[in-house]
Biopython code that builds the backbone (N, CA, C, O; Angstrom):
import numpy as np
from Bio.PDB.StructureBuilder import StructureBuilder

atoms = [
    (1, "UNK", "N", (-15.716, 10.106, -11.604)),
    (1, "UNK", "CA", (-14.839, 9.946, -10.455)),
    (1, "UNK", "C", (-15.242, 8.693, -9.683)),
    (1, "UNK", "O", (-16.347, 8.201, -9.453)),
    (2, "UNK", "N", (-14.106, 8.364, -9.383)),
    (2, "UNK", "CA", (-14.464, 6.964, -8.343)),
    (2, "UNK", "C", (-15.249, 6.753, -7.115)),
    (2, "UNK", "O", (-16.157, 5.973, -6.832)),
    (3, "UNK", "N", (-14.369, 8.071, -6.197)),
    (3, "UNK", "CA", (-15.098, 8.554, -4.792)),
    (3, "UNK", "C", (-16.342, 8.132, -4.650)),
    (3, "UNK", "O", (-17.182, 8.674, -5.368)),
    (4, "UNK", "N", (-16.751, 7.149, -3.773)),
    (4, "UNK", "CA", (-18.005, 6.793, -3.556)),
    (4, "UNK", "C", (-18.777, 5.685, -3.751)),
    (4, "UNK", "O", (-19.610, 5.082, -3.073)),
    (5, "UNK", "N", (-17.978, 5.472, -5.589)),
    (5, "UNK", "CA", (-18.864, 4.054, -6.080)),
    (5, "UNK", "C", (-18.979, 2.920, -5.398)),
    (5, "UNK", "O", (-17.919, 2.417, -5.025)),
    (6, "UNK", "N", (-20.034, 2.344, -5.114)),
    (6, "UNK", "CA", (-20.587, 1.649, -4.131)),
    (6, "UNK", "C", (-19.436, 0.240, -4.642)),
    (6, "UNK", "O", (-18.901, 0.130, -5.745)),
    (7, "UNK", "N", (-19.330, -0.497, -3.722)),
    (7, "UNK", "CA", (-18.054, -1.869, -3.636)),
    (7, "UNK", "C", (-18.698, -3.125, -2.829)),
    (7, "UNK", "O", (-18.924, -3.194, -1.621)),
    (8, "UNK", "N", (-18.971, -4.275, -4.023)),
    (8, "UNK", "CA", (-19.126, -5.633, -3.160)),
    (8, "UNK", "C", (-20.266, -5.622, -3.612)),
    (8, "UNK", "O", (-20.679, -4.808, -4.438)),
    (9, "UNK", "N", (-21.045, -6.738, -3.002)),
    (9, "UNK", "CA", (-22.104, -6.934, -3.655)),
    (9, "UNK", "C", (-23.393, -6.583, -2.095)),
    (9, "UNK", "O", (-24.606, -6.792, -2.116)),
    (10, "UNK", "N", (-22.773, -6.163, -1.216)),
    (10, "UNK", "CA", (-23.496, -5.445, 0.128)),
    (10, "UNK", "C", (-23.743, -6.647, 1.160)),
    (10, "UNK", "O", (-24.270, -6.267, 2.206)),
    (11, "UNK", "N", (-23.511, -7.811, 1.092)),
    (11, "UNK", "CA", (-23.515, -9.086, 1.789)),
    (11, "UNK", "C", (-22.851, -8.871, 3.097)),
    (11, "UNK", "O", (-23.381, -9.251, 4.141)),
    (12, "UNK", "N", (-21.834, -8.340, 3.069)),
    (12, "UNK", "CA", (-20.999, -7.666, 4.419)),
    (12, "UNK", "C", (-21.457, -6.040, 4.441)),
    (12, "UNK", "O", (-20.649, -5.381, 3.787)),
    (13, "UNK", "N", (-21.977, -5.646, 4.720)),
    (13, "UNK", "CA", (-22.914, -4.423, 4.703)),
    (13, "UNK", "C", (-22.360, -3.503, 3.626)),
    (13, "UNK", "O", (-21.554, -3.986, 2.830)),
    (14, "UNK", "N", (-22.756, -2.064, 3.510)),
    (14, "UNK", "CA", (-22.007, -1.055, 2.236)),
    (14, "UNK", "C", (-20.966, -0.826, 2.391)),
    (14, "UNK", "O", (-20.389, -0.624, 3.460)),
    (15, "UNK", "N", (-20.520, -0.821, 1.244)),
    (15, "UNK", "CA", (-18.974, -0.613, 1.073)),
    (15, "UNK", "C", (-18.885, 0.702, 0.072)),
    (15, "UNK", "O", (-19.653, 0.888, -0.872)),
    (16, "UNK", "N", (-17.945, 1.462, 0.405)),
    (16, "UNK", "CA", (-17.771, 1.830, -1.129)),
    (16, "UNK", "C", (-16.280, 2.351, -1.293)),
    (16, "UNK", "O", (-15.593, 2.417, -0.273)),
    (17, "UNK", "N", (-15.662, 2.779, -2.688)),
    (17, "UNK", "CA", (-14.585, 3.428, -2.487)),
    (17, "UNK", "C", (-14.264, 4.758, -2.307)),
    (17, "UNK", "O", (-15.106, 5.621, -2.557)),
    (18, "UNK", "N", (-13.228, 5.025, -1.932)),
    (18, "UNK", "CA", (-12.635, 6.467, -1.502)),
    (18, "UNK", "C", (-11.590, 6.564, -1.721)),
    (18, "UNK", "O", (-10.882, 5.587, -1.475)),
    (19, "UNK", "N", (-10.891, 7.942, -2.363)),
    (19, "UNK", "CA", (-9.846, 8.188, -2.902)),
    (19, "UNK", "C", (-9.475, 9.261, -2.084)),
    (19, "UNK", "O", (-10.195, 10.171, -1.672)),
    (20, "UNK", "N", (-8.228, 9.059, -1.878)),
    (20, "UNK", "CA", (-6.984, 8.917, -0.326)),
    (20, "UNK", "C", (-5.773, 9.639, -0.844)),
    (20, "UNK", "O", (-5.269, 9.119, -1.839)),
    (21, "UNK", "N", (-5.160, 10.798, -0.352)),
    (21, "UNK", "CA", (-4.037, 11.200, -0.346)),
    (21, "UNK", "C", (-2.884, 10.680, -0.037)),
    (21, "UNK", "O", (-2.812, 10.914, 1.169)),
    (22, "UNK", "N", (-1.376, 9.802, -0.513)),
    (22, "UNK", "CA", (-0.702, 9.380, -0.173)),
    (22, "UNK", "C", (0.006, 9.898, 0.779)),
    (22, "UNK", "O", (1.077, 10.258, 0.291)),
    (23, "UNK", "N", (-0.055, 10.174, 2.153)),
    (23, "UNK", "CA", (1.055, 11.162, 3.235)),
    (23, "UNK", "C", (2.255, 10.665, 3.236)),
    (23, "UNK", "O", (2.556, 9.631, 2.640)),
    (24, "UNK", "N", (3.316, 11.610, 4.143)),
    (24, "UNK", "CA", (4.364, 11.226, 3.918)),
    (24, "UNK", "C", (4.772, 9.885, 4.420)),
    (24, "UNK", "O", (5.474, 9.026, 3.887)),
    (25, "UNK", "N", (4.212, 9.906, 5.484)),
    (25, "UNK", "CA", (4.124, 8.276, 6.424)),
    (25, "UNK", "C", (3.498, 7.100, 6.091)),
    (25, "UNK", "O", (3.682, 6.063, 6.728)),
    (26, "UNK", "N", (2.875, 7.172, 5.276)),
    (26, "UNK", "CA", (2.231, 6.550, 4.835)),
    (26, "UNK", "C", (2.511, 5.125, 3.984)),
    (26, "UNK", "O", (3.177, 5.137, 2.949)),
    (27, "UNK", "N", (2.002, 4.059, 4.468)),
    (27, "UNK", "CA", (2.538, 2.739, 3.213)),
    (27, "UNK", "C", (1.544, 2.191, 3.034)),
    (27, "UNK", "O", (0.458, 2.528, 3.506)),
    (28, "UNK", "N", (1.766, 1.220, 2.294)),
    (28, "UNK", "CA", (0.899, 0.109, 1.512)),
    (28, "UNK", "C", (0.388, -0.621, 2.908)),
    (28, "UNK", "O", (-0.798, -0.948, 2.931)),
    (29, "UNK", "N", (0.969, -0.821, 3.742)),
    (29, "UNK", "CA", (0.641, -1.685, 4.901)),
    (29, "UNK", "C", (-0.137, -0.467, 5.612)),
    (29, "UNK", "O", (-1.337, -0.502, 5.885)),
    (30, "UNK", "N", (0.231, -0.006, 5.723)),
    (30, "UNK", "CA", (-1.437, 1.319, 6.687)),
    (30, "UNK", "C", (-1.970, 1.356, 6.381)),
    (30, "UNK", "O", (-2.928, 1.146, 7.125)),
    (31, "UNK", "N", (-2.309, 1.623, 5.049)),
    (31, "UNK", "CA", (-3.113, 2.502, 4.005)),
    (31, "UNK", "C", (-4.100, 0.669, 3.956)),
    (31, "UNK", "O", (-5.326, 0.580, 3.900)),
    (32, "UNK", "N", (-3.326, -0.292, 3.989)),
    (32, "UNK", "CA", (-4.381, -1.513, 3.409)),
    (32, "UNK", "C", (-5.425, -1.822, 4.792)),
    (32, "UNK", "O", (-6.500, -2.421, 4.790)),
    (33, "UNK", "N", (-4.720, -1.208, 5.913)),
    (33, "UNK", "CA", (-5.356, -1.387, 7.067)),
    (33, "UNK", "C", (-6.678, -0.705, 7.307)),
    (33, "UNK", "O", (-7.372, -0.922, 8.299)),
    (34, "UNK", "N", (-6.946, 0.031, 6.456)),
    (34, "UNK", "CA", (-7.903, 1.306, 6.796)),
    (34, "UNK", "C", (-9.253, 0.257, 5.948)),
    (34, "UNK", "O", (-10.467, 0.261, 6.151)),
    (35, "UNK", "N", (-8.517, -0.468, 5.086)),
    (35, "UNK", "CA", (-9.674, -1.304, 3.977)),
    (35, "UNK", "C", (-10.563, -2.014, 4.561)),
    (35, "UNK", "O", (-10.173, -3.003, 5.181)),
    (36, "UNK", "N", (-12.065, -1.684, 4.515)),
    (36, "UNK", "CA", (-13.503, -2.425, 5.197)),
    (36, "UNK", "C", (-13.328, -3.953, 4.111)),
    (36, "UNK", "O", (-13.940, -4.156, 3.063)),
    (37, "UNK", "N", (-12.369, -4.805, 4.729)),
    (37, "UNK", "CA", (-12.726, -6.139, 3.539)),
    (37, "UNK", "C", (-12.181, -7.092, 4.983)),
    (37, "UNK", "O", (-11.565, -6.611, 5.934)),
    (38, "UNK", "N", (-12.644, -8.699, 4.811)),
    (38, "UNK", "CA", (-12.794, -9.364, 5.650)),
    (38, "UNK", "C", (-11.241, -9.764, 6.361)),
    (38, "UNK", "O", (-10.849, -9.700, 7.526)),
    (39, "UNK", "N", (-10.432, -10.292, 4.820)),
    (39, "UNK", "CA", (-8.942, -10.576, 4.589)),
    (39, "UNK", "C", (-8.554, -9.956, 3.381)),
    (39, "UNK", "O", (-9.224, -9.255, 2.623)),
    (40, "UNK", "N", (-7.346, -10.323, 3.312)),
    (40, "UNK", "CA", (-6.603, -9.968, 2.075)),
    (40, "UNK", "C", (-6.771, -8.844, 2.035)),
    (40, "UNK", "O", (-7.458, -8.346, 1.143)),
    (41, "UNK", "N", (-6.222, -8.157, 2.943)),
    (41, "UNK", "CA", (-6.119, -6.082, 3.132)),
    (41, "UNK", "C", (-5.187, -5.885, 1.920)),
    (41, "UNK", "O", (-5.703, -5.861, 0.802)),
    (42, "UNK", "N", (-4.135, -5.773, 2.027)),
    (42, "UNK", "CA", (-2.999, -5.775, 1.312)),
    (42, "UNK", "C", (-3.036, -6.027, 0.175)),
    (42, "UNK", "O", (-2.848, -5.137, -0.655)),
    (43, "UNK", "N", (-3.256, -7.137, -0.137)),
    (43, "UNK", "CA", (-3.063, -7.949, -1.458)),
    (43, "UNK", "C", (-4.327, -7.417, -2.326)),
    (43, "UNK", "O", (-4.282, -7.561, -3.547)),
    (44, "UNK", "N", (-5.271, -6.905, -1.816)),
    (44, "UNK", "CA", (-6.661, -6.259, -2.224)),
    (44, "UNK", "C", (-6.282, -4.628, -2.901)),
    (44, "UNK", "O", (-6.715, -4.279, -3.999)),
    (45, "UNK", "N", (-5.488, -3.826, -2.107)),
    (45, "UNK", "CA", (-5.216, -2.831, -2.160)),
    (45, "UNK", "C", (-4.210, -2.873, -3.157)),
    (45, "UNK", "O", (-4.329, -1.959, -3.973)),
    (46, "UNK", "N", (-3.088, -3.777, -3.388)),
    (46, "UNK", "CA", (-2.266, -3.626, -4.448)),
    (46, "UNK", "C", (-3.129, -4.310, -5.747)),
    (46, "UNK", "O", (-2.567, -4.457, -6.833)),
    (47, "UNK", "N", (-3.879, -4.523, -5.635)),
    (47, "UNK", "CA", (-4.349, -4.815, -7.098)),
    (47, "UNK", "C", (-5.841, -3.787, -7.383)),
    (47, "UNK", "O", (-6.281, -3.675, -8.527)),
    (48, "UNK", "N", (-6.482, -3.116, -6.242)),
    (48, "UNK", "CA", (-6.910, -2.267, -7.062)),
    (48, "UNK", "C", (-6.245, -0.915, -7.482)),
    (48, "UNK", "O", (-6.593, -0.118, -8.352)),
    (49, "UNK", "N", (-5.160, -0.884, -6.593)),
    (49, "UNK", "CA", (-4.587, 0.623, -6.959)),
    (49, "UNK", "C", (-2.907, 0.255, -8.184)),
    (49, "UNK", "O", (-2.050, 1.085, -8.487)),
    (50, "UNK", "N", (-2.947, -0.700, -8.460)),
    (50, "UNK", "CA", (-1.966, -1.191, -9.577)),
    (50, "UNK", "C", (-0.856, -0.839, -9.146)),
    (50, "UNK", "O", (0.093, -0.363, -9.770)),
    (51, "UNK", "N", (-0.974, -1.102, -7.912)),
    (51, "UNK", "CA", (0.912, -0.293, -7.679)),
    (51, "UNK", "C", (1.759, -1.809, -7.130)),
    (51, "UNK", "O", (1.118, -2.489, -6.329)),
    (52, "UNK", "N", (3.093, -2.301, -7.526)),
    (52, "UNK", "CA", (3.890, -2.580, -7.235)),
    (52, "UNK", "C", (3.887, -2.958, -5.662)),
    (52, "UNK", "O", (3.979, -2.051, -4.834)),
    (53, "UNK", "N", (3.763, -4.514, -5.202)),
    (53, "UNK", "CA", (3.813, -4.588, -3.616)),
    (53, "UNK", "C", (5.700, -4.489, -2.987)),
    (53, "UNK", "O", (5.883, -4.347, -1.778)),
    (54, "UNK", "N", (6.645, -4.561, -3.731)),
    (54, "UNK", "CA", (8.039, -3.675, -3.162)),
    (54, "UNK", "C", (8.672, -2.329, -3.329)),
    (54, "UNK", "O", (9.792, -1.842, -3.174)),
    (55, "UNK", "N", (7.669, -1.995, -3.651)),
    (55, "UNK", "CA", (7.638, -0.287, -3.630)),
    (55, "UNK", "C", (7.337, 0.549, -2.991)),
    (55, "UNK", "O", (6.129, 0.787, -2.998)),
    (56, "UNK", "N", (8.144, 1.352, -2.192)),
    (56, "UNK", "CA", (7.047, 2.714, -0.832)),
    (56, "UNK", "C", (6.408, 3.411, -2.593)),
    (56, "UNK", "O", (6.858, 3.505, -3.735)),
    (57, "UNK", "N", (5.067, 3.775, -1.818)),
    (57, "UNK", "CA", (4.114, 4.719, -2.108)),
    (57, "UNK", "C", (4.679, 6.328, -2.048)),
    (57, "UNK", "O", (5.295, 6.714, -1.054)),
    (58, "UNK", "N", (4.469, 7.037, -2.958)),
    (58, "UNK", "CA", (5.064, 8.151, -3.279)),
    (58, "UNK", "C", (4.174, 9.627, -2.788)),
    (58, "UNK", "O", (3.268, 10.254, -3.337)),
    (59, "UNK", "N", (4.750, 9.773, -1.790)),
    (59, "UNK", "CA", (3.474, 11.163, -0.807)),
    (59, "UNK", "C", (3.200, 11.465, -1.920)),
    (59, "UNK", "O", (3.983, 11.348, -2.862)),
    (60, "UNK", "N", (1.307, 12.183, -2.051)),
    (60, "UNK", "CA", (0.829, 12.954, -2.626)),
    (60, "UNK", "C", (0.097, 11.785, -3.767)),
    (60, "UNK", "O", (-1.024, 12.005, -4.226)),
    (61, "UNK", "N", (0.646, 10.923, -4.025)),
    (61, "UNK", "CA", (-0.246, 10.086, -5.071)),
    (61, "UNK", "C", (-1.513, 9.959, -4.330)),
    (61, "UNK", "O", (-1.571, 9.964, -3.101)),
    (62, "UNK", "N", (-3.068, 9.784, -5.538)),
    (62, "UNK", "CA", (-4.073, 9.409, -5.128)),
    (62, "UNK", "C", (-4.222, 7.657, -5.250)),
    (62, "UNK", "O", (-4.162, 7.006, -6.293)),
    (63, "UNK", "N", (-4.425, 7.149, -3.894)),
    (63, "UNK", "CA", (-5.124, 5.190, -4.030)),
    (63, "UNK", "C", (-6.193, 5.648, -3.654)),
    (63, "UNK", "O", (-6.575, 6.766, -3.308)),
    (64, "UNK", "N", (-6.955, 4.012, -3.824)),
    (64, "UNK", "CA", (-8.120, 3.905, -3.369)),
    (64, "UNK", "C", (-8.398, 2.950, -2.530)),
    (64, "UNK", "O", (-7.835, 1.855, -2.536)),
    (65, "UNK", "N", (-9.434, 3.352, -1.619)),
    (65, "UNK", "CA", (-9.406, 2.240, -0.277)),
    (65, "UNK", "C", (-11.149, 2.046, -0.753)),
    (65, "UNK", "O", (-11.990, 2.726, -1.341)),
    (66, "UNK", "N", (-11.063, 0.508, -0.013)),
    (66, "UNK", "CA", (-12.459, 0.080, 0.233)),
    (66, "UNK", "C", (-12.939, 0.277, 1.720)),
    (66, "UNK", "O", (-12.520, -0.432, 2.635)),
    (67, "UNK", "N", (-13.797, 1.236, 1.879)),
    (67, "UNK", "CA", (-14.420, 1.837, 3.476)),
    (67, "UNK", "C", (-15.722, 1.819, 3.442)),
    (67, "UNK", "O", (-16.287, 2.153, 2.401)),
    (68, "UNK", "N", (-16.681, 1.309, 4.913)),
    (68, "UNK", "CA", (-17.824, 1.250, 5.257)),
    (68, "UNK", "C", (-18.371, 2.292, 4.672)),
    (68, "UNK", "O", (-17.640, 3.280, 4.604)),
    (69, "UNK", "N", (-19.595, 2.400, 4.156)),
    (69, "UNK", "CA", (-20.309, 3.065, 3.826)),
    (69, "UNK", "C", (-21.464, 4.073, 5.510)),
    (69, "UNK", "O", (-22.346, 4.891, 5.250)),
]
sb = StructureBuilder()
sb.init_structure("model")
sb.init_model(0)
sb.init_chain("A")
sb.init_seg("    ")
for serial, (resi, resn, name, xyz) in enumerate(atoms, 1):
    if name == "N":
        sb.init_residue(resn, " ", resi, " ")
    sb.init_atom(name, np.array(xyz, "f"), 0.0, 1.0, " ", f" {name:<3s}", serial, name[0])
structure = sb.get_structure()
């Protein structure tokens, strides 16, 4: 499982990932907001979670965010 595995090389302190319930409210633009990375929230989040950046996110799918450790 992913949950946890440590992310980055720790230069900007621990990182790791976490796997996230898609809610109903929920988009690519919130969901990239929650991401512990300097820039490139968004553009970070659609390429580790392989999803399509003109697409709503489908409640209940699992992504993955990069969050402080």
């Amino acid at each position: 499982m992913l949950d946890g595995l440590p992310y980055g090389d720790g230069k900007e302190g621990r990182k790791v990932i976490r796997v996230v319930t898609v809610g109903a409210r929920d988009t690519i633009d919130t969901l990239s907001q929650r991401m512990a990375v300097a820039d490139g929230k968004r553009e970070r989040f659609i390429v580790i979670n392989g999803v399509p950046a003109d697409e709503p996110l489908k409640p209940g799918t699992l992504v993955k965010l990069v969050v402080a450790a």
